[in-house]
PyMOL commands that place a pseudoatom at each C-alpha (Angstrom):
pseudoatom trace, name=CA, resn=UNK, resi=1, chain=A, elem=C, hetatm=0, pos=[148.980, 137.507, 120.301]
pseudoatom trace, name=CA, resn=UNK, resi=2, chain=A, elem=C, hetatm=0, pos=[152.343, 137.426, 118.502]
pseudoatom trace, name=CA, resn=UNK, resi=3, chain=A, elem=C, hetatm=0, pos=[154.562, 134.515, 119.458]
pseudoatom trace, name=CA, resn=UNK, resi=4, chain=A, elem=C, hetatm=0, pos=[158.706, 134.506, 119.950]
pseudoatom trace, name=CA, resn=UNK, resi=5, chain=A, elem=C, hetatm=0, pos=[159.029, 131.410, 118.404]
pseudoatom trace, name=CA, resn=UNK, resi=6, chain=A, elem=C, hetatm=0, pos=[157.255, 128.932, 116.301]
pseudoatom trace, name=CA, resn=UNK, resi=7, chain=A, elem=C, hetatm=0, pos=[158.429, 125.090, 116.195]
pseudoatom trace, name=CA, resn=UNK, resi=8, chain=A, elem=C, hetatm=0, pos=[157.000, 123.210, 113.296]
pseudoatom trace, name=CA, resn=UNK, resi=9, chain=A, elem=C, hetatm=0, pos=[157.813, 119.794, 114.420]
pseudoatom trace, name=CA, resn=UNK, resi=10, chain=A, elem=C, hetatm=0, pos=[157.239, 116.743, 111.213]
pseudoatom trace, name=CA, resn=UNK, resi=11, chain=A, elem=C, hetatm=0, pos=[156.204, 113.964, 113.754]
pseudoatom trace, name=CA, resn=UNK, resi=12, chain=A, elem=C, hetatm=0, pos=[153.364, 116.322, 115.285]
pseudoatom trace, name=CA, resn=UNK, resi=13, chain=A, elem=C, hetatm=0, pos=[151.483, 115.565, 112.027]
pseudoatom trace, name=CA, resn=UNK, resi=14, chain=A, elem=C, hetatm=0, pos=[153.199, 112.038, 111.188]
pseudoatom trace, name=CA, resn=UNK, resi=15, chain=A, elem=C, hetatm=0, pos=[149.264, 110.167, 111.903]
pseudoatom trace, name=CA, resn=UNK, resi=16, chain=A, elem=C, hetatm=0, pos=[147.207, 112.881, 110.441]
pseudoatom trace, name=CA, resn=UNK, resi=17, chain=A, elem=C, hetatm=0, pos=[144.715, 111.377, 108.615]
pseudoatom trace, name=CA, resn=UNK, resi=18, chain=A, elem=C, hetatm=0, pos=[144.796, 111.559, 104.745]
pseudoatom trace, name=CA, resn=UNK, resi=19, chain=A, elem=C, hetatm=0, pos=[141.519, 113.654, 104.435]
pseudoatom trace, name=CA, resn=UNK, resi=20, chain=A, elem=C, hetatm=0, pos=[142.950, 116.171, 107.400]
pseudoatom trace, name=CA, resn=UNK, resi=21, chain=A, elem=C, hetatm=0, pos=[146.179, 116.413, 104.934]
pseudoatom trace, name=CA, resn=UNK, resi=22, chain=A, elem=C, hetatm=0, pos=[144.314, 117.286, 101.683]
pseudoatom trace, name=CA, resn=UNK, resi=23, chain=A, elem=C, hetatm=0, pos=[142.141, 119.619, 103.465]
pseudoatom trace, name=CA, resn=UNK, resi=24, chain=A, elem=C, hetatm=0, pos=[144.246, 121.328, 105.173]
pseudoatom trace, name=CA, resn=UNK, resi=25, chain=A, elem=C, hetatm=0, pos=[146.748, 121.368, 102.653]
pseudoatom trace, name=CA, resn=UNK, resi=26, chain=A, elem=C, hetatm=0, pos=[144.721, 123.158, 100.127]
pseudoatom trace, name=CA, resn=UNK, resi=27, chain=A, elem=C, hetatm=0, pos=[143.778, 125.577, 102.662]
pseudoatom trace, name=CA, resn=UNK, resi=28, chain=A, elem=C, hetatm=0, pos=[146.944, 126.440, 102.642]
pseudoatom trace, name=CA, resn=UNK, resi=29, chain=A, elem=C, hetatm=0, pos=[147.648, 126.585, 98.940]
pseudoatom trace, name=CA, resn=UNK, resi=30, chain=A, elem=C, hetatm=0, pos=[144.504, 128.476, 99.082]
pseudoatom trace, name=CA, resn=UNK, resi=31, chain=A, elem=C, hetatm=0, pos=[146.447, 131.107, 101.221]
pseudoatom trace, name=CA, resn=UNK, resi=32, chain=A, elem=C, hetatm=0, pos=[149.161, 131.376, 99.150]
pseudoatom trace, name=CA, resn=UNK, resi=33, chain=A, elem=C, hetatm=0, pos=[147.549, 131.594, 96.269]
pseudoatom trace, name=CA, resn=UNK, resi=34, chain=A, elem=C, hetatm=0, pos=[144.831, 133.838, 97.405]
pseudoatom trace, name=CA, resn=UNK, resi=35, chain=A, elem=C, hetatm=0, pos=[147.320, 136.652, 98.658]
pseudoatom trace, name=CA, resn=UNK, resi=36, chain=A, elem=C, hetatm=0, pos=[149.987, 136.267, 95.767]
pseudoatom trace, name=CA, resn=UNK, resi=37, chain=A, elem=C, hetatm=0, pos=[146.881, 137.730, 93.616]
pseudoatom trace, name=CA, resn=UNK, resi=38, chain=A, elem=C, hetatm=0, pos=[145.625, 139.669, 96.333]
pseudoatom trace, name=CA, resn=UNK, resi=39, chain=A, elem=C, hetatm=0, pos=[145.095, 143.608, 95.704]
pseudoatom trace, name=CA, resn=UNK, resi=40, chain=A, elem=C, hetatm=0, pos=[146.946, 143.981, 99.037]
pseudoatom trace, name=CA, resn=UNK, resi=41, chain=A, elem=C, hetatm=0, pos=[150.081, 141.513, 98.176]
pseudoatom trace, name=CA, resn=UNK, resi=42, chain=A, elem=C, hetatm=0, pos=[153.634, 143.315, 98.699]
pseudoatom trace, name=CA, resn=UNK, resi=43, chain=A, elem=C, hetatm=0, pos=[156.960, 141.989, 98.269]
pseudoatom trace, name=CA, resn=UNK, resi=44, chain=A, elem=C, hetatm=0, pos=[157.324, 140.529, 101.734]
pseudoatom trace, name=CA, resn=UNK, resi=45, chain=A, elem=C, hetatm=0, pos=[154.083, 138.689, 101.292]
pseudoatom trace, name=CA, resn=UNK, resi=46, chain=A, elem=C, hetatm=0, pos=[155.289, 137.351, 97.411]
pseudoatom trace, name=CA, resn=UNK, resi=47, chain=A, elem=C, hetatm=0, pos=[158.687, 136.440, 98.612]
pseudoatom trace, name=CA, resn=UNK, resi=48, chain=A, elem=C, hetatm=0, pos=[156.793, 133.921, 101.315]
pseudoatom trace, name=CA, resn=UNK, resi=49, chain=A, elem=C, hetatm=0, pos=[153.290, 133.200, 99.058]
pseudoatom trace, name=CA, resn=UNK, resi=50, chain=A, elem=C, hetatm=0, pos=[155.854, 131.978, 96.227]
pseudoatom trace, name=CA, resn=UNK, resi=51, chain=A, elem=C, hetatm=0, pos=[157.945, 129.608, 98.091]
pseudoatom trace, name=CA, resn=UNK, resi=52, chain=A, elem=C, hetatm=0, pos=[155.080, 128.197, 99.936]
pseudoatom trace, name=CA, resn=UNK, resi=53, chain=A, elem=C, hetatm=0, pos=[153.514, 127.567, 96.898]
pseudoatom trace, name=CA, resn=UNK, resi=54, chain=A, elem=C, hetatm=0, pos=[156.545, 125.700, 95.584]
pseudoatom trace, name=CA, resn=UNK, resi=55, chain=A, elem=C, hetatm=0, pos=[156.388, 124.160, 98.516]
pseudoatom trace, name=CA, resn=UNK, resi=56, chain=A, elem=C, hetatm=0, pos=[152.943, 122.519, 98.561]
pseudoatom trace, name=CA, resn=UNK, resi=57, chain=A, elem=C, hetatm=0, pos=[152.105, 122.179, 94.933]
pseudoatom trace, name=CA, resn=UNK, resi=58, chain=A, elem=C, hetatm=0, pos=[155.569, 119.794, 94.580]
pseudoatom trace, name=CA, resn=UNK, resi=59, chain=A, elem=C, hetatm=0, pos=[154.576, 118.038, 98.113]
pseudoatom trace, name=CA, resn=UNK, resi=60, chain=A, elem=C, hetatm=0, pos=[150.723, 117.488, 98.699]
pseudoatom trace, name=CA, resn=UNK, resi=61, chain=A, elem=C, hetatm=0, pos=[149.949, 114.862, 96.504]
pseudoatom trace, name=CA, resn=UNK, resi=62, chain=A, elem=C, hetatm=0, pos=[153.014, 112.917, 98.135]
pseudoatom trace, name=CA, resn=UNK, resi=63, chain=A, elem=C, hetatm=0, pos=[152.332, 113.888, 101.824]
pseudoatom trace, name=CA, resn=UNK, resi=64, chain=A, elem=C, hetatm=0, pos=[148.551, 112.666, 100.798]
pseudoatom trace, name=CA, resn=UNK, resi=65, chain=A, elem=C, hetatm=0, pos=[149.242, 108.948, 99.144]
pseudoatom trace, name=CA, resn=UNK, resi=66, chain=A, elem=C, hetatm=0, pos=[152.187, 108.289, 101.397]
pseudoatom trace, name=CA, resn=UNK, resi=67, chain=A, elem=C, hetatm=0, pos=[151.259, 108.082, 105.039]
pseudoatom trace, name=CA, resn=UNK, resi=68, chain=A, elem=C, hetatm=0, pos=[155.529, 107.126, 105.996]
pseudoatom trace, name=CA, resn=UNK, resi=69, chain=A, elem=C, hetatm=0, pos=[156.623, 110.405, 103.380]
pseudoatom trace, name=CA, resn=UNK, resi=70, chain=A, elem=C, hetatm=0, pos=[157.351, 112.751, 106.139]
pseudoatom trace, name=CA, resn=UNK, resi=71, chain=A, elem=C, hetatm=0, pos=[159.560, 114.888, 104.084]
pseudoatom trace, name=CA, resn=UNK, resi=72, chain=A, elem=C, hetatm=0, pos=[156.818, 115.835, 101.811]
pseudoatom trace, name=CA, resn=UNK, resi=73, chain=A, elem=C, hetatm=0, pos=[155.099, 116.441, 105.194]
pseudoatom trace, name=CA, resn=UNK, resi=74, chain=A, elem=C, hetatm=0, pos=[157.812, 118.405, 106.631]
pseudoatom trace, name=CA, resn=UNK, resi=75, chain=A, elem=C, hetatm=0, pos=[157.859, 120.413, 103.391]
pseudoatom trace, name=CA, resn=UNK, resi=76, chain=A, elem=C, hetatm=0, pos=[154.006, 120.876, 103.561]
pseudoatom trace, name=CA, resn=UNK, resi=77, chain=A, elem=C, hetatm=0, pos=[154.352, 122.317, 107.585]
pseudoatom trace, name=CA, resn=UNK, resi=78, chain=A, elem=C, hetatm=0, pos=[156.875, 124.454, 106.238]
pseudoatom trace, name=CA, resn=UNK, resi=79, chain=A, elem=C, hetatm=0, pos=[154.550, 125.470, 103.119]
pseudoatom trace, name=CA, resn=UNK, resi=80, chain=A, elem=C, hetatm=0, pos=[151.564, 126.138, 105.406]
pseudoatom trace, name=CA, resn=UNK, resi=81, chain=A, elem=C, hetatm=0, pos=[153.678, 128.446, 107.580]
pseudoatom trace, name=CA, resn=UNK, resi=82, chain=A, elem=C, hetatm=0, pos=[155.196, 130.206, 104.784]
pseudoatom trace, name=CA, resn=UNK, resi=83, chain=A, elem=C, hetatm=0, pos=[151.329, 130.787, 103.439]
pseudoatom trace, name=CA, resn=UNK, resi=84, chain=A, elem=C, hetatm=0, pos=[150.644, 132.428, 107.612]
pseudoatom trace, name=CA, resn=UNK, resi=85, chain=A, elem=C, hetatm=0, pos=[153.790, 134.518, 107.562]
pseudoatom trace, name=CA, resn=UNK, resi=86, chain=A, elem=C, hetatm=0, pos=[152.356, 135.879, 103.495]
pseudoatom trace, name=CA, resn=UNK, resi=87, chain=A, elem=C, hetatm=0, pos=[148.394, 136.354, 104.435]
pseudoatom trace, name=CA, resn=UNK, resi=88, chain=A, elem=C, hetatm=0, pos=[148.756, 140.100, 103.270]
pseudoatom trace, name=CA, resn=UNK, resi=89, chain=A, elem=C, hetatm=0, pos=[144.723, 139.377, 102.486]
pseudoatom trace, name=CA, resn=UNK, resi=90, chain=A, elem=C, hetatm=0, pos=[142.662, 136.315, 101.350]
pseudoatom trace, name=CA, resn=UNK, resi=91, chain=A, elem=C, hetatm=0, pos=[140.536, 136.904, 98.970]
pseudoatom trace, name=CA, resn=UNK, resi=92, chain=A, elem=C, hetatm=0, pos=[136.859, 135.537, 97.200]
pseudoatom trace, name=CA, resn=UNK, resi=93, chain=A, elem=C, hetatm=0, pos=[137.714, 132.263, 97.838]
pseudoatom trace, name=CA, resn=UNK, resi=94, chain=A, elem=C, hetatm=0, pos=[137.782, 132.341, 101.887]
pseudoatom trace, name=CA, resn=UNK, resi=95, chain=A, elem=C, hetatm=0, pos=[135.185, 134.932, 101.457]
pseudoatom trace, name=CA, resn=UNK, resi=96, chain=A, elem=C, hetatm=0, pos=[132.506, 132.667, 99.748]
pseudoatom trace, name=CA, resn=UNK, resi=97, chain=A, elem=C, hetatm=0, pos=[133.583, 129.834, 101.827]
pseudoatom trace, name=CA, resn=UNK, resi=98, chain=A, elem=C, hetatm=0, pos=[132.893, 131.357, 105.150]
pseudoatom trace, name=CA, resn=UNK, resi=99, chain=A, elem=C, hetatm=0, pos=[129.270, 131.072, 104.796]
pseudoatom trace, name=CA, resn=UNK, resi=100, chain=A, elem=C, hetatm=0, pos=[129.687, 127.368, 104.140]
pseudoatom trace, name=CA, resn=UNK, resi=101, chain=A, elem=C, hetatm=0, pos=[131.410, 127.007, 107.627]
pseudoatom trace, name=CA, resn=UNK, resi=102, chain=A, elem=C, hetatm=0, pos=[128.225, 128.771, 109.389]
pseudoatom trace, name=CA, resn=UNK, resi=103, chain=A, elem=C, hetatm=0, pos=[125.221, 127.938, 107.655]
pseudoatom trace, name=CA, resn=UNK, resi=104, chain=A, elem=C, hetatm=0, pos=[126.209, 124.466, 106.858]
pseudoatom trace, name=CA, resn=UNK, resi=105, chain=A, elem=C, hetatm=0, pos=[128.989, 123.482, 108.840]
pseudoatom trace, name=CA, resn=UNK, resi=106, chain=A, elem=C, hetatm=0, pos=[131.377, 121.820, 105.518]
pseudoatom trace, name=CA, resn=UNK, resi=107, chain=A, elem=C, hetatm=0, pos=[134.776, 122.497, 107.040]
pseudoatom trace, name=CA, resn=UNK, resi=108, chain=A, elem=C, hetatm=0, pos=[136.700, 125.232, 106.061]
pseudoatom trace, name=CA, resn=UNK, resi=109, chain=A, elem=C, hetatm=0, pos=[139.468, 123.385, 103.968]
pseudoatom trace, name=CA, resn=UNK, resi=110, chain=A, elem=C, hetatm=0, pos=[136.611, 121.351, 102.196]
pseudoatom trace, name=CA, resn=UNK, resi=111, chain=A, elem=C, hetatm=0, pos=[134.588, 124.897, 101.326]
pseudoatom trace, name=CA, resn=UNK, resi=112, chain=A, elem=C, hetatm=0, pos=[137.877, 126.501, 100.473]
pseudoatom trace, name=CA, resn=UNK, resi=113, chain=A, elem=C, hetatm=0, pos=[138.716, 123.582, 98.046]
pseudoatom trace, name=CA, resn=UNK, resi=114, chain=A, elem=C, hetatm=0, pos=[135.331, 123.156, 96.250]
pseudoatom trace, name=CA, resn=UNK, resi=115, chain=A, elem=C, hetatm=0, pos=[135.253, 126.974, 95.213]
pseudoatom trace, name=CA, resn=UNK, resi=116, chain=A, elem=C, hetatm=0, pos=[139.205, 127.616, 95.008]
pseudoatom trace, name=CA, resn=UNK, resi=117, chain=A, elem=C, hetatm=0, pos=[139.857, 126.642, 91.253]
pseudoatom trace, name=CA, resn=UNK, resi=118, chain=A, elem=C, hetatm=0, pos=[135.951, 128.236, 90.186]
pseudoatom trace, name=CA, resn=UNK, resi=119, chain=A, elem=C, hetatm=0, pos=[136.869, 131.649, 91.917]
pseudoatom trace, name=CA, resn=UNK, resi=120, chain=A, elem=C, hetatm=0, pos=[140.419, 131.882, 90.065]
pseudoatom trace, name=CA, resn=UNK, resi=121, chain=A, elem=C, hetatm=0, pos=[139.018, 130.916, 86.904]
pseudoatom trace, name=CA, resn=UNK, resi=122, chain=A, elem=C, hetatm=0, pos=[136.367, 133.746, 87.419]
pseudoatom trace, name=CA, resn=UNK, resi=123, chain=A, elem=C, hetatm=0, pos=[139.572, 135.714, 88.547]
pseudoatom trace, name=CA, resn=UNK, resi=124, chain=A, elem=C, hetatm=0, pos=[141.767, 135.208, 85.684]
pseudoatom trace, name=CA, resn=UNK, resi=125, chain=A, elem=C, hetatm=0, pos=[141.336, 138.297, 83.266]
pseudoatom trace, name=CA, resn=UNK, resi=126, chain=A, elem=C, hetatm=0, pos=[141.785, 140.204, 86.600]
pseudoatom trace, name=CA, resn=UNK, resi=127, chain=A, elem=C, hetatm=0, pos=[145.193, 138.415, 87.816]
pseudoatom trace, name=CA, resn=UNK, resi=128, chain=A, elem=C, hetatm=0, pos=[146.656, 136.135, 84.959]
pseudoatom trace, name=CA, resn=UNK, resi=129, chain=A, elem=C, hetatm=0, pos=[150.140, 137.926, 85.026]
pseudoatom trace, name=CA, resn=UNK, resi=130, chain=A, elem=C, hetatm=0, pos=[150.392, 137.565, 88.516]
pseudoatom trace, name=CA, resn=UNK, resi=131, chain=A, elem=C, hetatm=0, pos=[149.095, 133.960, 88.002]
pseudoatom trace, name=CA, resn=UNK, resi=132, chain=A, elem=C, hetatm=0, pos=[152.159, 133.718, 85.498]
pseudoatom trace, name=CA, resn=UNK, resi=133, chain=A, elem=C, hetatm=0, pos=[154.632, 134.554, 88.024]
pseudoatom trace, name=CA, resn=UNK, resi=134, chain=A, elem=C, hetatm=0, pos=[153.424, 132.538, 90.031]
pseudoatom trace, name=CA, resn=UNK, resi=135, chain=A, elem=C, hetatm=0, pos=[153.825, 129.540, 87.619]
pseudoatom trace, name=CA, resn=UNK, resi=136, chain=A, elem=C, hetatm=0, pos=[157.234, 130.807, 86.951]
pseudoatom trace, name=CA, resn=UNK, resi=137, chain=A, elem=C, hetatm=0, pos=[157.898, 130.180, 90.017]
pseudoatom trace, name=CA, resn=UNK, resi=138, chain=A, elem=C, hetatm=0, pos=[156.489, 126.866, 90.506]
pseudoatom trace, name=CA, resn=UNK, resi=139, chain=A, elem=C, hetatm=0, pos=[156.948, 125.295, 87.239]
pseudoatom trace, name=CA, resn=UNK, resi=140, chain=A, elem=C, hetatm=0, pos=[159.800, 127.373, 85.824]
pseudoatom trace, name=CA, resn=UNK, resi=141, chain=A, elem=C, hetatm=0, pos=[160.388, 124.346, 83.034]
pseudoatom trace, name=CA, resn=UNK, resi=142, chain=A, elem=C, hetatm=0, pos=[156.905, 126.209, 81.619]
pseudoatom trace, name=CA, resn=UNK, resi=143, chain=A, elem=C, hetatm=0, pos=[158.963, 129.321, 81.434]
pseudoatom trace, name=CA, resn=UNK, resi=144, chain=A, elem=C, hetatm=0, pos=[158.106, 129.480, 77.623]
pseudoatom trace, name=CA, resn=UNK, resi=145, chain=A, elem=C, hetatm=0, pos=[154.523, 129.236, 77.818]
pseudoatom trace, name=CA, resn=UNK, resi=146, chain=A, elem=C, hetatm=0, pos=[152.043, 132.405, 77.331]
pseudoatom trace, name=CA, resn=UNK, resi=147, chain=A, elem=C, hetatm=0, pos=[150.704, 134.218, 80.312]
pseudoatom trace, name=CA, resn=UNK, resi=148, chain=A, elem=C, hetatm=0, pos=[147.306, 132.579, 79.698]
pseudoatom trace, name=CA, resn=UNK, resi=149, chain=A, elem=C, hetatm=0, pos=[148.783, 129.232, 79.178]
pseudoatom trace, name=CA, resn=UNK, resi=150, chain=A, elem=C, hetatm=0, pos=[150.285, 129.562, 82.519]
pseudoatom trace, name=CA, resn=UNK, resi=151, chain=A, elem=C, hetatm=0, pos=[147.558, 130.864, 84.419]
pseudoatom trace, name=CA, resn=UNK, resi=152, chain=A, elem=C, hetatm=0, pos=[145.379, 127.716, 83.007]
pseudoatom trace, name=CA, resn=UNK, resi=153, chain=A, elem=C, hetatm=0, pos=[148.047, 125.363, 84.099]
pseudoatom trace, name=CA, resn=UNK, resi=154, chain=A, elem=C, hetatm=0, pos=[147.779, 127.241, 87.824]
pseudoatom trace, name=CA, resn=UNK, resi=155, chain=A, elem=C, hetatm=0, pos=[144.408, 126.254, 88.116]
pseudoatom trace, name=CA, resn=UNK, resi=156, chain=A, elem=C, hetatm=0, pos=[144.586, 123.391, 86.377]
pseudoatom trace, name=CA, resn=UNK, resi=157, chain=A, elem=C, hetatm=0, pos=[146.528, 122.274, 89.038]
pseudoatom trace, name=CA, resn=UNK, resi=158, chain=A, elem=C, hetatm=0, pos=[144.492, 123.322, 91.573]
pseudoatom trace, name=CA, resn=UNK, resi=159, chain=A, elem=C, hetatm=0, pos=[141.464, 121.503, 90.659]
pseudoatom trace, name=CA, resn=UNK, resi=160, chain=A, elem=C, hetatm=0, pos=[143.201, 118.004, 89.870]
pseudoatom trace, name=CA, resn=UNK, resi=161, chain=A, elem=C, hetatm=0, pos=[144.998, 118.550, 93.409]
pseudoatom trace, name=CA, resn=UNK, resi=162, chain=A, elem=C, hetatm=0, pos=[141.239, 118.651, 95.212]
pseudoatom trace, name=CA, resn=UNK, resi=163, chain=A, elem=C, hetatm=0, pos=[140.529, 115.753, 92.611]
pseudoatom trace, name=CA, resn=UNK, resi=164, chain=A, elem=C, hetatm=0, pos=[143.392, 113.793, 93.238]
pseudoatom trace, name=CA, resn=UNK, resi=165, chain=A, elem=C, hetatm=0, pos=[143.149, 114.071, 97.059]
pseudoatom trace, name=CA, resn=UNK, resi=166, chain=A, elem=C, hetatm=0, pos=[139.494, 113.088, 97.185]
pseudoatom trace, name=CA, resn=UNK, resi=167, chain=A, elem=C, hetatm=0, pos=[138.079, 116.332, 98.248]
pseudoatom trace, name=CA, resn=UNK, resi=168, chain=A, elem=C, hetatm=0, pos=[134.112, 116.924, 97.316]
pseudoatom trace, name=CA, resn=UNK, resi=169, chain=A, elem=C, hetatm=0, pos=[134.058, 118.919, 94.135]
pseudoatom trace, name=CA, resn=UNK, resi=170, chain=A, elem=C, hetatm=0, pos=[130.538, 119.794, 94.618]
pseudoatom trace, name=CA, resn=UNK, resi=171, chain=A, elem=C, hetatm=0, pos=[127.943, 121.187, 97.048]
pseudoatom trace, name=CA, resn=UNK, resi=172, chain=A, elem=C, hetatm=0, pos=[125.351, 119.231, 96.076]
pseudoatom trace, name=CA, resn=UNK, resi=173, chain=A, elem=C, hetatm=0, pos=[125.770, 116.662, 98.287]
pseudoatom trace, name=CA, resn=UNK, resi=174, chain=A, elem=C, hetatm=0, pos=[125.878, 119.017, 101.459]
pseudoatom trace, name=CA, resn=UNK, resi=175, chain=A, elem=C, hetatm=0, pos=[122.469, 119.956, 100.312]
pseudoatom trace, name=CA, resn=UNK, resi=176, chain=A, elem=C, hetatm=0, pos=[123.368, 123.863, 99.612]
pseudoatom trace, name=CA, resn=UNK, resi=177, chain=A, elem=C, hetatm=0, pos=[121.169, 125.872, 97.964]
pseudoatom trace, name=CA, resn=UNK, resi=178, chain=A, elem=C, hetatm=0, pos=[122.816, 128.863, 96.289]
pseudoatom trace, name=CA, resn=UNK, resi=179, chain=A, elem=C, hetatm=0, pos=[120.412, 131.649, 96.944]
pseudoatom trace, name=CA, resn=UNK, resi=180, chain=A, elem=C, hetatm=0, pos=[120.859, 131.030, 100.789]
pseudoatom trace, name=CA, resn=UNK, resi=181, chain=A, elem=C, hetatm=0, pos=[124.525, 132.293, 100.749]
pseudoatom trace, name=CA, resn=UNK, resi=182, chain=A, elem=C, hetatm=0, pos=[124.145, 134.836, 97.742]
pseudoatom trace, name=CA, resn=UNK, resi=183, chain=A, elem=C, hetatm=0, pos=[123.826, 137.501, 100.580]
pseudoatom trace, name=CA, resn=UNK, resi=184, chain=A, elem=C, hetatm=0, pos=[125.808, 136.118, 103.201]
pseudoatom trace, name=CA, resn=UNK, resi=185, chain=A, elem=C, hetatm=0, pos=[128.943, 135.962, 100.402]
pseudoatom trace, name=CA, resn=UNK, resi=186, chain=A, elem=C, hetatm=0, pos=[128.679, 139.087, 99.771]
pseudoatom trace, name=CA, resn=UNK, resi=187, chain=A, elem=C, hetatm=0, pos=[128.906, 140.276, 103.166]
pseudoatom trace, name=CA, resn=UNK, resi=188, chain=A, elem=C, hetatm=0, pos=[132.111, 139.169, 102.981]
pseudoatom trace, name=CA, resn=UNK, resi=189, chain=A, elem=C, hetatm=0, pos=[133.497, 142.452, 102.572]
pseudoatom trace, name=CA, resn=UNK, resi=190, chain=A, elem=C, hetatm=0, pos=[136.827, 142.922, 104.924]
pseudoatom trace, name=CA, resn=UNK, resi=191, chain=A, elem=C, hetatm=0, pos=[138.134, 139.835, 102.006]
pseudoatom trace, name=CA, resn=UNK, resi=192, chain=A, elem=C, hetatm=0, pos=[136.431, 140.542, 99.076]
pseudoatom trace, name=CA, resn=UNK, resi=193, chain=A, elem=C, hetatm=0, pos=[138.137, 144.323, 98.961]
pseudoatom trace, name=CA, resn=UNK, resi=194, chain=A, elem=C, hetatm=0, pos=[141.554, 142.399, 98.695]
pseudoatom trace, name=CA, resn=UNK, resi=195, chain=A, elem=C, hetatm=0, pos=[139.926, 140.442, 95.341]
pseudoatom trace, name=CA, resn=UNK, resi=196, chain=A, elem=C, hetatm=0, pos=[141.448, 141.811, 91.789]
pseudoatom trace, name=CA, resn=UNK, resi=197, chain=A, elem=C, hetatm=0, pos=[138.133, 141.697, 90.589]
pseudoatom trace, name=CA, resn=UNK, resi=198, chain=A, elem=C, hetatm=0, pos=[134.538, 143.170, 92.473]
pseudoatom trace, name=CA, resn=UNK, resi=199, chain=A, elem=C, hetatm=0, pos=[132.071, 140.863, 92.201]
pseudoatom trace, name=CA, resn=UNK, resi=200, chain=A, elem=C, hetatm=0, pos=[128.578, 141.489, 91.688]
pseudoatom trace, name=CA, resn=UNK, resi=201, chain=A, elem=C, hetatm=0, pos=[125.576, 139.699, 93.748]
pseudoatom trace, name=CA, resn=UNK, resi=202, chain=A, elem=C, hetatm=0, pos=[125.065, 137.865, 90.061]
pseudoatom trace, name=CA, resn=UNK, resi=203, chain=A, elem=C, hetatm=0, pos=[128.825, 137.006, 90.112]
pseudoatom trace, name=CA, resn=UNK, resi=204, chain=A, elem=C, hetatm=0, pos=[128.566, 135.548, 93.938]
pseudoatom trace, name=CA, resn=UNK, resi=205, chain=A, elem=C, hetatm=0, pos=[125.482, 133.681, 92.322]
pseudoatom trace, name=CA, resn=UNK, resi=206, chain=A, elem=C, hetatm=0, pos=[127.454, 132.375, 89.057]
pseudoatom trace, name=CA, resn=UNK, resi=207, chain=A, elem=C, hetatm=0, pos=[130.079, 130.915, 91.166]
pseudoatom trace, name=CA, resn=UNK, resi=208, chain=A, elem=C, hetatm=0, pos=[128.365, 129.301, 93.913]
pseudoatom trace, name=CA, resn=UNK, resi=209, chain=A, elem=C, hetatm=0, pos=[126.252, 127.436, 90.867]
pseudoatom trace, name=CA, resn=UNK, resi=210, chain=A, elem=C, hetatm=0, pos=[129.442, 126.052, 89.361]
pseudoatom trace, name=CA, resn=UNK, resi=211, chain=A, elem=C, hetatm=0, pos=[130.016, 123.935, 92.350]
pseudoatom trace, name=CA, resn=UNK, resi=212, chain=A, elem=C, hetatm=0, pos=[126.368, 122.811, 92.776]
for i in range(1, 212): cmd.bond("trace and resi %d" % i, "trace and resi %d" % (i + 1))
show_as sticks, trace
zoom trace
């Protein structure tokens, strides 16, 4: 179902809660992010994954701390629409977070922010120029910085932004054990063919230990 029109109305999301914000919110950096290094991004999808990102890298800590700050929410609808209209493909991140969702029912913001900065950093030698841009377009006052020094700060920023909104950083306290979604991650396969880099049942393994 395709709608004519979408309305993204501020004072729909004026109350949310400050949890619902930050975990929704980096869901939707995730999507940005995820299909800016996506093998299946294409100019359309950059053009939207880009500004979204500007979007809700400047505003989420804002929208978060400041419940009355409904400009930084406005900006943050906006974001989160701009990261629908670019989904040219997730990638590992939604992929290893799905199983999350079903065997252990961590909601799907929470699962997409405990893995998101872990499966870029495994990611990096695979996407750090398109990282780069991405930073260039964010930041562009780190326009001077190397390609690897600008991928870092990308997901640098994305793990103090799950820190600094008070999203678990682990799955330890959900009581995962890693070997019981080593398969079910790699089943993942209609998202992890959009990843930059194939990952390995060892790889699935490596990453879902990081955030144990």
């Amino acid at each position: 179902m395709i709608p004519d029109y979408v309305i993204l109305d501020v004072n729909m999301i004026a109350k949310l809660p400050p949890k619902i914000i930050a975990a929704t919110g980096v869901d939707a950096l995730a999507h940005v992010v995820e299909c800016f290094t996506s093998k299946k991004a294409t100019i359309l999808s950059d053009t939207y994954a880009k500004e979204g990102a500007c979007k809700i890298f400047h505003n989420i800590r804002k929208a978060y701390n400041n419940a009355d700050d409904l400009e930084a929410k406005a900006e943050m609808m906006l974001g989160a629409f701009y990261g629908g209209v670019a989904i040219s493909g997730t990638t590992a991140v939604h992929a290893l977070s799905y199983p999350l969702g079903g065997k252990y029912h961590i909601a799907h913001g929470v699962s997409n922010a405990i893995l998101f900065a872990y499966v870029m950093e495994f990611n990096k030698d695979g996407c750090k120029d398109r990282l780069a841009m991405l930073c260039d377009a964010v930041y562009p006052e780190l326009a001077v910085k190397s390609i690897d020094e600008k991928a870092d700060y990308i997901i640098k920023e994305i793990a103090d932004i799950v820190k600094d909104t008070n999203i678990p950083t682990s799955l330890e306290e959900f009581g995962v054990k890693p070997d019981d979604l080593v398969q079910a991650g790699s089943q993942q396969t209609r998202l992890l063919v959009n990843n930059c880099k194939e990952l390995s049942l060892d790889d699935i393994r490596y990453i879902y230990k990081k955030v144990m």
